[in-house]
Backbone as a ProteinNet text record, in pm:
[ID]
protein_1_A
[PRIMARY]
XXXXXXXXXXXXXXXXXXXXXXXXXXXXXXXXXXXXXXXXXXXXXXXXXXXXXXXXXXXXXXXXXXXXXXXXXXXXXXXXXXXXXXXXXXXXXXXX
[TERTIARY]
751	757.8	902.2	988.6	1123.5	1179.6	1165.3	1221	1211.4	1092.2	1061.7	1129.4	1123.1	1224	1395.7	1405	1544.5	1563.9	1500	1503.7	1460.2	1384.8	1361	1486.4	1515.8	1666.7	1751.7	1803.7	1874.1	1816.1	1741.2	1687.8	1695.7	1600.1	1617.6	1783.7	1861.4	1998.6	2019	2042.9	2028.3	1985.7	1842.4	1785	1862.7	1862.6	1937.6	2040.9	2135.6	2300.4	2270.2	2164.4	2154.5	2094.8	2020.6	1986.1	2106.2	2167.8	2291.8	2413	2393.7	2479.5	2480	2329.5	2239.5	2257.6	2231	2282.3	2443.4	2470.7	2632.3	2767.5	2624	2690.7	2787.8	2865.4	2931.2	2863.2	2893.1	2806.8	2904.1	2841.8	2933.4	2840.1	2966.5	2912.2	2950.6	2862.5	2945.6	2888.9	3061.4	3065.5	3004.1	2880.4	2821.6	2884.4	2899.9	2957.3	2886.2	2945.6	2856.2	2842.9	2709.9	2618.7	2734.8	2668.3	2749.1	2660.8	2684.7	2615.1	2694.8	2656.3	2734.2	2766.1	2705.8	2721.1	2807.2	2837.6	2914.7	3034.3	3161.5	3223	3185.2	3192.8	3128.4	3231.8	3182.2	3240.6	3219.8	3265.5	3183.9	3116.6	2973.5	2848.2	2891.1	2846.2	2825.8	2776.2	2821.5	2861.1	2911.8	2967.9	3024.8	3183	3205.7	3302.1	3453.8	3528.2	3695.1	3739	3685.2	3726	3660.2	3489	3413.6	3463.2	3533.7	3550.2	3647	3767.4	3854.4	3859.9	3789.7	3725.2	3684.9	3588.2	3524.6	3618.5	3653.5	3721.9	3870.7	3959.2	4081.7	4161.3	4321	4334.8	4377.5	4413.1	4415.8	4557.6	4552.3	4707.4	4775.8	4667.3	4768.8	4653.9	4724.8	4623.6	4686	4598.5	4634.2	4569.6	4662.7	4625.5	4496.4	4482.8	4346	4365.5	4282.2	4318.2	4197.1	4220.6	4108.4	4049.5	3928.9	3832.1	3725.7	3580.2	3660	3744.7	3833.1	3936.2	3901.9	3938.5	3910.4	4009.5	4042.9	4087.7	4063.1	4143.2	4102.3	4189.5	4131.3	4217.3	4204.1	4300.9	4279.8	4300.9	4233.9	4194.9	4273.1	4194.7	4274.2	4153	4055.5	3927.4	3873.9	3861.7	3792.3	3903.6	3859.3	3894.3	3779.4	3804.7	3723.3	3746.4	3636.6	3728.7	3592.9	3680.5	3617.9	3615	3500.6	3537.1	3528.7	3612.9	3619.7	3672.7	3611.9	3612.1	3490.7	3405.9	3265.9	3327.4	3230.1	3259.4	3175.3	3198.6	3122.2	3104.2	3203.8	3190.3	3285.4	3262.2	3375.8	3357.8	3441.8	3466.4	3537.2	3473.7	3571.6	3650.3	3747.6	3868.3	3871.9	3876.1	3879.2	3993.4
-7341.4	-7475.5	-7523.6	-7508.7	-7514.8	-7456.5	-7365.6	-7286.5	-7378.6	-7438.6	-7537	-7647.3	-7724.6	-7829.4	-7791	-7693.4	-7675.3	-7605.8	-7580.1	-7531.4	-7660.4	-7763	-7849.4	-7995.6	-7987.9	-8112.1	-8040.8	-7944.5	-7902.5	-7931.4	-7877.3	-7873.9	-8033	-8126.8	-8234.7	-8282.9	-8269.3	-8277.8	-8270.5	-8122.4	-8074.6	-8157.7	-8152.5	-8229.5	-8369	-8441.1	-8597.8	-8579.9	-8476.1	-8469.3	-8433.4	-8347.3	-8269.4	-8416.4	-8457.6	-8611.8	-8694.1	-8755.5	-8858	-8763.9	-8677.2	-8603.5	-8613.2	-8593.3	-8641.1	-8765.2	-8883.1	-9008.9	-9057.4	-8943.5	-9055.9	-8948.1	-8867.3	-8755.8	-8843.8	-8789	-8796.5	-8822.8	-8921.2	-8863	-8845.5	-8715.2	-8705.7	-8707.4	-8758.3	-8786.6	-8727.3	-8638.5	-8544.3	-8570.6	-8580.2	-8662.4	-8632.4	-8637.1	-8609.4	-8602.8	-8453.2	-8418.7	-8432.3	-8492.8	-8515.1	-8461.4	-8480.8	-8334.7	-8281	-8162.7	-8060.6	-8042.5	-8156.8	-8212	-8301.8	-8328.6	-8417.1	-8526.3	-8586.7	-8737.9	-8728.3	-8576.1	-8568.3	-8502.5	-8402.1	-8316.4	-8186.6	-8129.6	-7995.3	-7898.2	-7803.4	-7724.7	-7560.7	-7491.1	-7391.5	-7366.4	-7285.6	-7257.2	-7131.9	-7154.1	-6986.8	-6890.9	-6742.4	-6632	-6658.7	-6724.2	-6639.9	-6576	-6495.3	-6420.4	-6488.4	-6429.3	-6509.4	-6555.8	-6365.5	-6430.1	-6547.1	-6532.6	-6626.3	-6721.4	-6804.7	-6925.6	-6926.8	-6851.5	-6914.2	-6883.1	-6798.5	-6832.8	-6981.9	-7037.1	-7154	-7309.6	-7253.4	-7369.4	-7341.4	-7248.8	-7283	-7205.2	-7195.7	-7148.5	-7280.8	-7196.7	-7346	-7371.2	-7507.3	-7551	-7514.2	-7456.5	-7351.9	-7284.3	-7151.7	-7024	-7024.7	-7039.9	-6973.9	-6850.1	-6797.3	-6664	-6632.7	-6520.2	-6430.5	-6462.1	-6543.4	-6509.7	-6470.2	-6405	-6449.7	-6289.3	-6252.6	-6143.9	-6195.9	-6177.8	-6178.3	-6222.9	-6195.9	-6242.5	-6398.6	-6492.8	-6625.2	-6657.5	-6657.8	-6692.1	-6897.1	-6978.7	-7085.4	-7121	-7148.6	-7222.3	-7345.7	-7418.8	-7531	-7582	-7704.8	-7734.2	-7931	-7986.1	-8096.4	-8236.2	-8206.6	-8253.2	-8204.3	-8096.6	-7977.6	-7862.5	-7782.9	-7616	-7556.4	-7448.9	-7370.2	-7237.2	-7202.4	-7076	-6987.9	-6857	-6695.6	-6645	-6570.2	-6443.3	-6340.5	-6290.2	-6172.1	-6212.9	-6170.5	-6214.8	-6296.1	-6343.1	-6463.8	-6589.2	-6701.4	-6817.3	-6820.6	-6899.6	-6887.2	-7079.1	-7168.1	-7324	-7362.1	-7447.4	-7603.5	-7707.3	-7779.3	-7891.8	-7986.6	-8077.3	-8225	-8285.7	-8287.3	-8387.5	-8514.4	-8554.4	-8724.7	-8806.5
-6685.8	-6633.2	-6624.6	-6731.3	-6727.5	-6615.4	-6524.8	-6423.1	-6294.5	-6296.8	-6176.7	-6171.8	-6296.4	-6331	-6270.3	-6310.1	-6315.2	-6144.6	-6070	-5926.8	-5828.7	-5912.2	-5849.6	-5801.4	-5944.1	-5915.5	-5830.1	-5794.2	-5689.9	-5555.9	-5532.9	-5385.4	-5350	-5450.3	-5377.1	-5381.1	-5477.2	-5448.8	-5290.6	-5257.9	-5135.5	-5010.4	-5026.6	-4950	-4904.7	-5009.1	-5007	-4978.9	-4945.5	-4926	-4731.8	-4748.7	-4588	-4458.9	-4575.2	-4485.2	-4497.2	-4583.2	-4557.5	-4464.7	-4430.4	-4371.1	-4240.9	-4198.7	-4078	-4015	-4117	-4055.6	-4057.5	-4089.3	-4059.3	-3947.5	-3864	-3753.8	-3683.4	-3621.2	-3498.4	-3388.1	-3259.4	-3149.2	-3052.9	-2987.6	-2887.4	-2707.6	-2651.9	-2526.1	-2393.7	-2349.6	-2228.6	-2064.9	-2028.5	-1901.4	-1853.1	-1720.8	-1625.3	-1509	-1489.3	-1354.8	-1226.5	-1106	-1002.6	-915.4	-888.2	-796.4	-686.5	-685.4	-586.4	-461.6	-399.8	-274	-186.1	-79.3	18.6	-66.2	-120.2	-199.5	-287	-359.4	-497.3	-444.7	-535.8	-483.8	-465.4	-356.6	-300.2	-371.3	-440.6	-522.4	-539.4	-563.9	-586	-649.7	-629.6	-695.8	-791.7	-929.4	-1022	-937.1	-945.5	-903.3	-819.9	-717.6	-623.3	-628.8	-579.5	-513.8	-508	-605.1	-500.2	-430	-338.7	-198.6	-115.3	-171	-80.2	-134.1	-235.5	-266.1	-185.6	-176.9	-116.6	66.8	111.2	217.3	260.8	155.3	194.1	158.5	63.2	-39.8	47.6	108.4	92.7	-28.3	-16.2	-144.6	-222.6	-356	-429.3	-452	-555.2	-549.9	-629.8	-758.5	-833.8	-934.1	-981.9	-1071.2	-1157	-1226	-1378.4	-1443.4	-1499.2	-1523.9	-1640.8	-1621.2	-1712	-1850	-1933	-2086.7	-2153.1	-2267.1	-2367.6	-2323.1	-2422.4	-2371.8	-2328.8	-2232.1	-2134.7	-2024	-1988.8	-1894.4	-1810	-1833.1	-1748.8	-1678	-1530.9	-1468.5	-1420.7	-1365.4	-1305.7	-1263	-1141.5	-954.9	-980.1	-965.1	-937	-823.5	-726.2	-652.3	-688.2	-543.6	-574.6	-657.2	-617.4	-711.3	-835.8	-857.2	-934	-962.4	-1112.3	-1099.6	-1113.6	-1064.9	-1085	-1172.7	-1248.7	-1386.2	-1327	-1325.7	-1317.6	-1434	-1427.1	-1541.7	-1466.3	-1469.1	-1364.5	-1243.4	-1144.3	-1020.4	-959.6	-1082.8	-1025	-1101.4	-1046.3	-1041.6	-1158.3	-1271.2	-1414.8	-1405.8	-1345.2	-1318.5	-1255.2	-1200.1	-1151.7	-1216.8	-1230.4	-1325.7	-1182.7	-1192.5	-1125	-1250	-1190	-1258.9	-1253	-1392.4	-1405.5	-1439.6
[MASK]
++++++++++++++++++++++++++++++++++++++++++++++++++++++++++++++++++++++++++++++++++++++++++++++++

């Protein structure tokens, strides 16, 4: 019976630290990027192609080089960049 006692004041310890921990989070709030449609900025879509981006898109106003494993490339543009891994489109981001 002693074993329970003594496994028991911990946990609820625990417990009561994992809940006040809970209420006093951070919140965080992430911008909503706008649609990639006539109404929003037209951007490039995930996977495509380099070249097809810059086929469609234009080239951009400036690259930055490959870092990291694996390799991320991102064009920037005059609304948006856009970051590769590789040579596909992984996102665009509009600039705020």
């Amino acid at each position: 019976m002693r074993n329970i006692k003594t496994l028991i004041k911990p946990l609820l310890l625990l417990s009561l630290c994992a809940a006040s921990a809970s209420l006093s989070a951070e919140t965080l709030s992430i911008i909503n990027q706008p649609e990639n449609s006539a109404d929003g900025v037209l951007r490039p879509e995930r996977g495509m192609q380099m070249q097809q981006v810059e086929t469609n898109y234009g080239s951009p106003l400036s690259i930055n080089d490959a870092v990291g494993e694996p390799p991320i490339t991102s064009w920037v543009y005059e609304k948006y960049t856009v970051y590769f891994e590789g040579e596909y489109v992984i996102h665009a981001a509009t600039h705020h």
